[in-house]
C-alpha positions as CSV (number, residue, x, y, z in Angstrom):
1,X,-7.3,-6.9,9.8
2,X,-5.4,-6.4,13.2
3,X,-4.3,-3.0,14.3
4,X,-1.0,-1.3,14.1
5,X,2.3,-2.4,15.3
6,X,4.5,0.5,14.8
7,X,4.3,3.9,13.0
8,X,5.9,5.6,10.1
9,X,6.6,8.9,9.4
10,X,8.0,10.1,6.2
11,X,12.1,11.0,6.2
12,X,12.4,15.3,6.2
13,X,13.1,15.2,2.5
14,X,10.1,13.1,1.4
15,X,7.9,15.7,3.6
16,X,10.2,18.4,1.9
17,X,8.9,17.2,-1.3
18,X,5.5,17.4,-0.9
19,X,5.3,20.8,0.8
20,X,8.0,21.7,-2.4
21,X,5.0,19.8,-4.8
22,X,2.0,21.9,-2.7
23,X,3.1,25.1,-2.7
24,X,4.5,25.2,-5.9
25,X,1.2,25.9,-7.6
26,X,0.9,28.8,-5.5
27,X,4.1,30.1,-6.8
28,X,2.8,30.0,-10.5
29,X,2.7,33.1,-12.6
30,X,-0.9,34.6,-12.9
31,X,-0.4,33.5,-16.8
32,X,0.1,30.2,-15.4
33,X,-2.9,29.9,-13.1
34,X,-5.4,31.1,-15.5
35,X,-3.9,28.6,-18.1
36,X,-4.5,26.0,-15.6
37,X,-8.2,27.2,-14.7
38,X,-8.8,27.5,-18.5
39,X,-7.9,23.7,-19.6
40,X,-9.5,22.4,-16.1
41,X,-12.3,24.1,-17.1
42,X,-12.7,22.2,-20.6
43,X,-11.6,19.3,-18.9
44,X,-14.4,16.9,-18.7
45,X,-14.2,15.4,-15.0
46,X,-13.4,11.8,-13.8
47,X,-16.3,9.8,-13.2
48,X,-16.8,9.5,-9.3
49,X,-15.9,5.5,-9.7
50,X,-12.7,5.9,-11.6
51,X,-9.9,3.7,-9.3
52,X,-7.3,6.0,-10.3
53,X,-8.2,8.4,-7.8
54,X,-7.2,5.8,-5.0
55,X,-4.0,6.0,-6.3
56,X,-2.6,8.7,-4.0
57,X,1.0,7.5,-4.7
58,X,2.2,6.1,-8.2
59,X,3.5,2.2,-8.0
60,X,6.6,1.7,-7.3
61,X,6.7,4.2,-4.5
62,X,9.7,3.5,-2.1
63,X,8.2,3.6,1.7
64,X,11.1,6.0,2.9
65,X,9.7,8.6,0.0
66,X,6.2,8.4,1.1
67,X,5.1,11.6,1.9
68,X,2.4,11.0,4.6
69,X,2.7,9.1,8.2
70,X,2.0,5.9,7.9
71,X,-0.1,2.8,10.5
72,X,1.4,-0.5,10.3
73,X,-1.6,-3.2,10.1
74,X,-1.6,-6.7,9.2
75,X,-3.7,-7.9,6.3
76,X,-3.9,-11.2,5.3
77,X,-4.6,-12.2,1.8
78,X,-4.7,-15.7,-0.5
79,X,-1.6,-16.5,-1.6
80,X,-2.5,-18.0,-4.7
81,X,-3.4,-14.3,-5.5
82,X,-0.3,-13.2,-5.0
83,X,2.1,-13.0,-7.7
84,X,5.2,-14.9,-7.0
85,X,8.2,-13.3,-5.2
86,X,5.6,-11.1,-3.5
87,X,4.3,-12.3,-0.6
88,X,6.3,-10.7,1.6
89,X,3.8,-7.1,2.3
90,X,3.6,-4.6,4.4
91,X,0.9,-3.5,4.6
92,X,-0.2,0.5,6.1
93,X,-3.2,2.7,6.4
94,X,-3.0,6.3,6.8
95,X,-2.2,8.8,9.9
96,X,-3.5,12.2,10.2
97,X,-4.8,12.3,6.2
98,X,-7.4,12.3,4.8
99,X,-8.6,8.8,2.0
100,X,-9.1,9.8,-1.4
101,X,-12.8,9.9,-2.3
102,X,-14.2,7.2,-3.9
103,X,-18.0,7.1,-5.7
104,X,-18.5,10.2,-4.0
105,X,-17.6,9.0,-0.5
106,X,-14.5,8.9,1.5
107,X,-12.6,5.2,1.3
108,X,-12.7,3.4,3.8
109,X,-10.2,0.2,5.0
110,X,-7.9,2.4,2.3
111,X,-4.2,0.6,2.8
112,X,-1.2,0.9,0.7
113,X,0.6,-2.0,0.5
114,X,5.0,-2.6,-0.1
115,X,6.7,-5.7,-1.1
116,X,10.7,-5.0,-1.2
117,X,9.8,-1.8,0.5
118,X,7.9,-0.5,-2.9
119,X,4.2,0.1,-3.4
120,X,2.5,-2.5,-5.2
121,X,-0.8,-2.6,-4.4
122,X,-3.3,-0.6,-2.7
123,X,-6.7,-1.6,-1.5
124,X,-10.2,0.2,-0.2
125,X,-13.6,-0.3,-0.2
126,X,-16.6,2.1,0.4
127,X,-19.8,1.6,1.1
128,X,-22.8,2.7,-0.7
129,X,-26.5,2.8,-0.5
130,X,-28.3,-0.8,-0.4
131,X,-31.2,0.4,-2.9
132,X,-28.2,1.8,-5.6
133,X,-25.3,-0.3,-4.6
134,X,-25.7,-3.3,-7.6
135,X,-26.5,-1.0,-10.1
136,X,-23.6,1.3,-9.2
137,X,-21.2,-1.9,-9.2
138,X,-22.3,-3.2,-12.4
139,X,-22.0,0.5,-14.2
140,X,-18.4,1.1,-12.6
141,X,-17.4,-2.6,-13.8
142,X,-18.8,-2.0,-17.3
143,X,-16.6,1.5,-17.8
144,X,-13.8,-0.4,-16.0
145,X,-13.9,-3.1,-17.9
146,X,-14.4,-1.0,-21.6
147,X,-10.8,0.8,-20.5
148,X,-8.9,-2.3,-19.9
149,X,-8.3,-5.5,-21.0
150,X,-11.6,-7.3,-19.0
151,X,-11.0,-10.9,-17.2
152,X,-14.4,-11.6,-15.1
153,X,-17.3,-9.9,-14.6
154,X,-19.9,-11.3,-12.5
155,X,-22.7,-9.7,-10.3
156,X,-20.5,-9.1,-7.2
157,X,-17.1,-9.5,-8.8
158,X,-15.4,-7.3,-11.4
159,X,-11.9,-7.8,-12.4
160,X,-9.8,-6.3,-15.7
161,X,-6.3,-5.0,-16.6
162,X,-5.5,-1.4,-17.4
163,X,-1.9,-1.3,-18.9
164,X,-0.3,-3.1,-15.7
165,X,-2.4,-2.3,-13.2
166,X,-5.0,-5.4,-12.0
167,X,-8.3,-4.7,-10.6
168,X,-9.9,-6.8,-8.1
169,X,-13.2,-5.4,-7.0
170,X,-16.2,-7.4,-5.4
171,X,-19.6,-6.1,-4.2
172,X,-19.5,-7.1,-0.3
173,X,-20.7,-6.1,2.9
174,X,-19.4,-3.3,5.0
175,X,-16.7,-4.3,7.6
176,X,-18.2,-1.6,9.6
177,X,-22.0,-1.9,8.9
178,X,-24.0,-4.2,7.4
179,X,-24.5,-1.8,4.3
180,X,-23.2,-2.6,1.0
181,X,-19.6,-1.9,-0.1
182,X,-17.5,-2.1,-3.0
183,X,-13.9,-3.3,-2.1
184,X,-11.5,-3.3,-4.6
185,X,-7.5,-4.2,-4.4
186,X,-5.3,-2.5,-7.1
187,X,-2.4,-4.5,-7.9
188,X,1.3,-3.8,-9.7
189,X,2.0,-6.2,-12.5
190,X,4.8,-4.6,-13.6
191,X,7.9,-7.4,-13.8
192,X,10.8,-7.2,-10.9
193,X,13.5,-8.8,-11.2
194,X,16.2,-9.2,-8.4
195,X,14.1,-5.8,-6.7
196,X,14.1,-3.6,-9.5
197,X,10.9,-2.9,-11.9
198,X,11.7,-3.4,-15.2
């Protein structure tokens, strides 16, 4: 993966938006907030594998309405993986925020990726301890897999469909250490036709 050719910044009404989307919950009523608290409070929490917390945008996404500033990298990828009429991504990691946490650990190599100028796929990895790391991969693959429609599941490869959203995770090395890491590309399947998801 090469480093950045240019930046991007979001437009004044994307950034408008998410200051709009942050400090509305401070605006709630005090019936409201301890509404919220109450139901979050029953709410059993999201196992520290579940890939839906990478998803710090919904699919879809147009890159002018993304809310954060934005590093152009090149990422190169098999083609044959690469659903057709979408080979044409750009690919960016983040500026001045912070990755989602993934398994209890901040993601690293996180990228969201745009094909038509839409977000299609996103990918991280994260690295995890080399006396846990299979056992963690294999448990995350088995809950993965029992929510979605499961396709492969090897020692160090795990790939399933939930609703139209592909997994791709392997069990790899680090590309910053030689510790363990789970990598995992999350990838749009929902149909475009001439730009426009149906």
């Amino acid at each position: 993966m090469a480093r950045a050719h240019r930046g991007f910044a979001p437009t004044p009404a994307a950034a408008a938006c998410a200051l709009a989307m942050l400090t509305g919950c401070a605006s709630s009523s005090p019936g409201e907030q301890a509404s919220v608290r109450g139901s979050t409070a029953a709410a059993t929490p999201a196992p520290a594998d579940d890939w839906h917390t990478l998803l710090m945008l919904p699919f879809g996404t147009l890159l002018r309405d993304v809310p954060f500033r934005l590093d152009e990298v090149v990422v190169f990828h098999d083609s044959a993986s690469i659903p057709a009429g979408r080979e044409d991504h750009e690919c960016y990691t983040l500026q001045d925020t912070a990755p989602p946490r993934w398994f209890g650990r901040p993601a690293e190599g996180y990228s969201l990726c745009f094909s038509a100028d839409r977000l299609n796929r996103i990918e991280a990895s994260v690295s995890l301890p080399a006396e846990s790391a299979s056992a963690q991969f294999a448990a995350a693959c088995a809950r993965w897999q029992r929510t979605g429609l499961p396709r492969l599941a090897d020692p160090d490869r795990c790939e399933t469909q939930d609703g139209t959203t592909e997994l791709d995770a392997r069990l790899t090395l680090s590309e910053t250490s030689a510790a363990p890491a789970i990598s995992i590309a999350l990838i749009d399947q929902t149909p475009v036709r001439d730009g426009v998801r149906e």
